[in-house]
N, C-alpha and C positions, 0 to 999 in steps of 0.2 A: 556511565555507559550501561550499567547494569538496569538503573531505573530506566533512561529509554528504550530498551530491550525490553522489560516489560512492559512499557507501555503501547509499543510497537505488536505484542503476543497479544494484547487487548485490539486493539483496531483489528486485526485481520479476523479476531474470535468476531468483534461484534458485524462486519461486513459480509463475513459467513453467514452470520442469523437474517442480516435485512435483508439479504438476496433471494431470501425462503417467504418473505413477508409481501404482499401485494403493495402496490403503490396506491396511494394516494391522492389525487389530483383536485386541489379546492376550484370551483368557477363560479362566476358568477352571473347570474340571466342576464342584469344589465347594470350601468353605473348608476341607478337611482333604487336599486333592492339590493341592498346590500347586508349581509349578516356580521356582524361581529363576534361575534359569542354565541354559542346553543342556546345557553340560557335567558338571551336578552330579546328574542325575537329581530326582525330589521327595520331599518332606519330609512329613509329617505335621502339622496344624496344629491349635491350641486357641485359644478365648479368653479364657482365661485368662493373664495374664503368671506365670513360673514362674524364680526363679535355682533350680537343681537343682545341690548338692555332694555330694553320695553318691545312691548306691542304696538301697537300702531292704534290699535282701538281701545278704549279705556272703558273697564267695568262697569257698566250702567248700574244705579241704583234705580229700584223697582219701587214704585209710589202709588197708593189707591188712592187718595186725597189728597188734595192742598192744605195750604196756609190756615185755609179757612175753613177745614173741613167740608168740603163740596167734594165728592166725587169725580173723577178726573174720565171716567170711563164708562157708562153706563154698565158695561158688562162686567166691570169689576165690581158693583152694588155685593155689601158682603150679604149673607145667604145667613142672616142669624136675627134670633127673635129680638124683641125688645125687653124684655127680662135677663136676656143674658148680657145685652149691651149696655143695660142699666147695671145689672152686676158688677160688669166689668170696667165699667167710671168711678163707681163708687167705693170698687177697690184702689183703684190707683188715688184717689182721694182721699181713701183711709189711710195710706202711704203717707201722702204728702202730710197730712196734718198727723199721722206718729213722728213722723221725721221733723217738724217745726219741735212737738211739743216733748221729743227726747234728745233730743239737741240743745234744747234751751235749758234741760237738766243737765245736763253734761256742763255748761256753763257754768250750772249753783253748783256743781260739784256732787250730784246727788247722784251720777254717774262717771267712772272713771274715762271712757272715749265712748264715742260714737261717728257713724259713719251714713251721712244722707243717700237719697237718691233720687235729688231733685232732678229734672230733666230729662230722667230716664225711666221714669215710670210704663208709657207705653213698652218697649223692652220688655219688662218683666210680666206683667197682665196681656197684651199681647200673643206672645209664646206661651204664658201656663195657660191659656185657655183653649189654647191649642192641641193640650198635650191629653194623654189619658191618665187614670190613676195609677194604673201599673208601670207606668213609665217613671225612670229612674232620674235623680236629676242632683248633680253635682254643681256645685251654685261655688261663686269667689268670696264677692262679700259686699255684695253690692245686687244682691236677687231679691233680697227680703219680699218683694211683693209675689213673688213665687208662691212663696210660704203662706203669704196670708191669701193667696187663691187659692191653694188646697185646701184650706182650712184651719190653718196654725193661727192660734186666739193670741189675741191682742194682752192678753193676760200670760201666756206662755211668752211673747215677744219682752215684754219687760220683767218676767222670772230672770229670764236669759240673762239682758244687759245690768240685771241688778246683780245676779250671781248668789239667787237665796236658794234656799232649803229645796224648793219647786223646780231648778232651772235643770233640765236633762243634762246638763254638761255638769252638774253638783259644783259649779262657783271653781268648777278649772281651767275655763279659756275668759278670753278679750268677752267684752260684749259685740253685737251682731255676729259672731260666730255662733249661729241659729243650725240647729240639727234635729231632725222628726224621724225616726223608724216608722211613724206612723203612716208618714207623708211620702216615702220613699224618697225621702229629702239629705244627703249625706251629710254630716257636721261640718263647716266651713274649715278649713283649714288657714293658717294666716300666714305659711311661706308662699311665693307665688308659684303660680301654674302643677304646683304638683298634684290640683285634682283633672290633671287631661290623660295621663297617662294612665292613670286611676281610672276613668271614667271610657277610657277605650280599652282596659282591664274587664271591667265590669260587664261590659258592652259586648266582647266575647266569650266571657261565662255565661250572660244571657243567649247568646245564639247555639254556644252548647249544648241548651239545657231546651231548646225549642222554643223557647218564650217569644209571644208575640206582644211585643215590646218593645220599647228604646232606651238606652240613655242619652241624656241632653245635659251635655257641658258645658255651663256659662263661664266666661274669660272678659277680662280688657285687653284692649289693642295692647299694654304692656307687657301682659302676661306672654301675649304671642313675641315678643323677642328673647324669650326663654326658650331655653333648650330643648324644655319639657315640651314645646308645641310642638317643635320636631318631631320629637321621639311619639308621639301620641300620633301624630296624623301617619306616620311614616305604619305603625303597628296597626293603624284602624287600613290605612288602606291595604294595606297587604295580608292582614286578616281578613281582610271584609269584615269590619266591626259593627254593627248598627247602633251608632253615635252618632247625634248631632251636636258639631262645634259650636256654639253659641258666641257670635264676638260681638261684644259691646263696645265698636270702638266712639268713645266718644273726646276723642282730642286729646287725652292728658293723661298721660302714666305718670300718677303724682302733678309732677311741675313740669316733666317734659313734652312738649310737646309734640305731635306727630310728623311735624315737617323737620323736625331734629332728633325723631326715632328711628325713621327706616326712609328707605325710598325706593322709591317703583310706587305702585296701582294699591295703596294699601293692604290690608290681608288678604281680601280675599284670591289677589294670584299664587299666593301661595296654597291655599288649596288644589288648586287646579293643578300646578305643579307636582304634587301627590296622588294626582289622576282621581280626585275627589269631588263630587259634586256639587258644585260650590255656587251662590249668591247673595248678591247683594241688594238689601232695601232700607227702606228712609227708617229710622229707629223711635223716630216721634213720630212719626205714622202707624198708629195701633192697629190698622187693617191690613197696613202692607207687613206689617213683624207678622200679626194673627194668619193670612196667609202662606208666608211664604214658611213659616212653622209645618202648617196646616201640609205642605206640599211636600217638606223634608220628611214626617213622620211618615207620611205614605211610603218613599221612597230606602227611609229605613229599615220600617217594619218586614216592608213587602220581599226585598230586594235583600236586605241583611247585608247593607253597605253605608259605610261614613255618609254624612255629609256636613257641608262649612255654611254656614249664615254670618255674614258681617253686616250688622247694623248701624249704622250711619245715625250717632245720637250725640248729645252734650251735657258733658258734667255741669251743673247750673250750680253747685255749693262747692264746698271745701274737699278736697281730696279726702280731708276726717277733720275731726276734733283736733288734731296736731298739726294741718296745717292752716298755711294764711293765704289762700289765692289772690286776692291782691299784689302780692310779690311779684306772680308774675304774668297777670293777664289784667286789664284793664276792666274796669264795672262797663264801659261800654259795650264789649264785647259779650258781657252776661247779660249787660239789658237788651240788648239785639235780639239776642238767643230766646229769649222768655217773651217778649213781645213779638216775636214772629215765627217763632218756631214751636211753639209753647205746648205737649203730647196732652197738656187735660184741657188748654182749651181749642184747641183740634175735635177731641170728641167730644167735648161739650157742644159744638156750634156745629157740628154732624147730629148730635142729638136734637137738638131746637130745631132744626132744619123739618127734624120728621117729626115734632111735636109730643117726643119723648122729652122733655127736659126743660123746667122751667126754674127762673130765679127763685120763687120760691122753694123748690124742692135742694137747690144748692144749698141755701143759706141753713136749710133744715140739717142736710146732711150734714155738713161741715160743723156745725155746732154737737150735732148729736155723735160722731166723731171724736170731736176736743174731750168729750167730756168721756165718752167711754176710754181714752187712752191716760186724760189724767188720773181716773178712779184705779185703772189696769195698774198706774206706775204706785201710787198711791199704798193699794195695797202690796206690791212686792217688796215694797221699802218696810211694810210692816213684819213680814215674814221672818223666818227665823236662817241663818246661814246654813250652809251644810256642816255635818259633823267634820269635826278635824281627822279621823281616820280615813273619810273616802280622800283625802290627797292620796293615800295608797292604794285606791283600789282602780280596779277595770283596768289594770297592765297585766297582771300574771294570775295565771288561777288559782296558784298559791306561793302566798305575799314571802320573796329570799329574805335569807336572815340581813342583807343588810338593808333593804327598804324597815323592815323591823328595828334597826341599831336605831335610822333614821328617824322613824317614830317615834322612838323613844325619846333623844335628845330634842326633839321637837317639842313634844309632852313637858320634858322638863324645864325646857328654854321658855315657857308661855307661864309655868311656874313659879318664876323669878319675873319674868317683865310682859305677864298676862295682861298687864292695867292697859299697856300704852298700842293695844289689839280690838279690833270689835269685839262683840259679845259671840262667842261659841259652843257650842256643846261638844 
């Protein structure tokens, strides 16, 4: 009794105060503006109850040319010289033939992995020639031709995957984990998606600091089932990051395929769903990637807001060195691909069309190519390794006594059984 008594002294204390306090009356203009929360702005309303799993209309991919590279549009004719279009072939064909002739090293064992990127070359030359220098670009491991359109030499590219003395990573990551300060290129990381969160990191330091700029985040359709692509879109759009998502989806995270990864409208609904600017084009269509690049950086720059590209392309080799696609997709399926979809002879037969490109000049390139990638691998295999003390450097700026313990027993363990190690300094 004593406690309901006080509790009783409470109610009539707190009915005292409300009666001093004006009222409150919520209304509403009508049942279609409705507010929920201050913070959420308002909603549209039905009476109808509705679960909605798709849309109705399905994400167009955006195309400048066909099969056969012919122009699909007249007004779509791209707006770029013949010097640059020949550039930009003959990169993606420096690709193709690094990727034959370090691949087939990885086989003699002259290289520990490697990782092609047949099929997806437009992808990569496409978008870098799109971009500017100052734009920043966080790459998976599957951009390389990025690299080699800013400038990353074909000698720097096999430093890397051989891991000598020369290679910026000092012979501490996988091979094509390819990284340039030079290039505003960030070092590849090889857990997945963790360079998106990174890269909408970066992308709001730069709006910080006033840069007129972007960073451009290349991903596969797998990486986007990561959590990390949440968190990354979720931080760019509510920042207003000036990021562009870059998705590569081309069918196959590893061995899974995409109709047993997700389901809905592929990635790109999922940008939109983050209130993100988001499209879709053919990924072996190097005018419609160069474009629709071409349209995000304005939009970034300009705007200092995300945007999503998914690219509609196909893995034509092995997921890496470590797999065996055969397993689980049929050679019919890759010869389809390559004979009808094929991004170098797309711009090839767009080049001959305008009298840019003939068989002679192929055969020249591709030979002069083979030979500058085998002399590139040639000498990095002659080089010397890195010293055995950079495994401890570039973490602390001064080395804890136990990365030094570790040293040491390292030192002494190469002392006793130095024979059955490469050669070191």
């Amino acid at each position: 009794w004593s406690s309901m008594s006080k509790f009783g002294s409470l109610l009539q204390r707190t009915w005292r105060l409300a009666r001093g306090c004006s009222q409150t009356v919520r209304s509403f203009a009508s049942i279609s503006d409705i507010a929920v929360h201050p913070n959420i702005g308002r909603f549209s309303s039905e009476l109808d109850l509705q679960f909605i799993s798709r849309f109705d209309e399905p994400f167009l991919t955006f195309r400048v040319m066909d099969e056969n590279g012919s122009i699909l549009d007249p007004s779509l004719e791209p707006d770029i010289s013949k010097e640059k279009c020949q550039r930009m072939y003959k990169t993606m064909v420096e690709l193709n033939v690094t990727d034959s002739i370090l691949y087939q090293a990885q086989r003699q064992g002259r290289l520990s992995f490697y990782m092609t990127n047949y099929g997806e070359e437009a992808t990569h030359i496409g978008s870098a020639a799109a971009l500017e220098e100052e734009d920043v670009v966080f790459g998976q491991y599957r951009e390389a031709g990025v690299l080699l359109w800013r400038g990353f030499s074909l000698q720097e590219m096999c430093d890397q995957c051989v891991g000598n003395r020369d290679d910026s990573n000092k012979g501490r990551m996988m091979p094509v984990h390819y990284g340039s300060k030079r290039h505003n290129f960030h070092t590849i990381s090889s857990p997945l998606a963790t360079q998106l969160p990174q890269a909408a990191g970066a992308a709001y330091a730069m709006k910080l600091q006033g840069r007129q700029a972007c960073v451009v985040c290349y991903f596969g359709d797998g990486a986007a089932s990561e959590g990390d692509f949440h968190g990354a879109l979720n931080f760019a759009s509510t920042l207003d990051c000036p990021v562009i998502f870059f998705c590569r989806n081309n069918g196959y995270a590893i061995s899974t395929p995409i109709r047993e990864q997700y389901r809905g409208d592929g990635i790109a609904v999922r940008g939109v769903s983050y209130n993100i600017r988001t499209a879709r084009c053919d990924g072996n269509d190097v005018w419609a990637v160069h474009k629709v690049m071409d349209e995000a950086r304005k939009i970034a720059v300009s705007q200092k807001v995300p945007v999503l590209i998914e690219a509609m392309t196909y893995r034509g080799g092995n997921h890496s060195t470590s797999d065996d696609a055969t397993r689980y997709r049929g050679n019919e399926e890759v010869s389809s691909w390559k004979l009808s979809n094929n991004p170098l002879a797309r711009m090839r037969m767009f080049m001959e069309r305008k009298n840019w490109w003939d068989e002679q000049q192929e055969t020249e390139l591709r030979e002069s190519a083979r030979t500058a990638i085998v002399q590139a691998l040639d000498r990095a295999e002659k080089k010397k390794l890195p010293p055995i003390h950079e495994l401890f450097t570039d973490v602390y700026e001064e080395v804890p006594p136990s990365l030094r313990e570790q040293e040491q027993a390292l030192l002494e363990h190469l002392k006793e059984f130095g024979a059955h190690y490469p050669t070191v300094s």
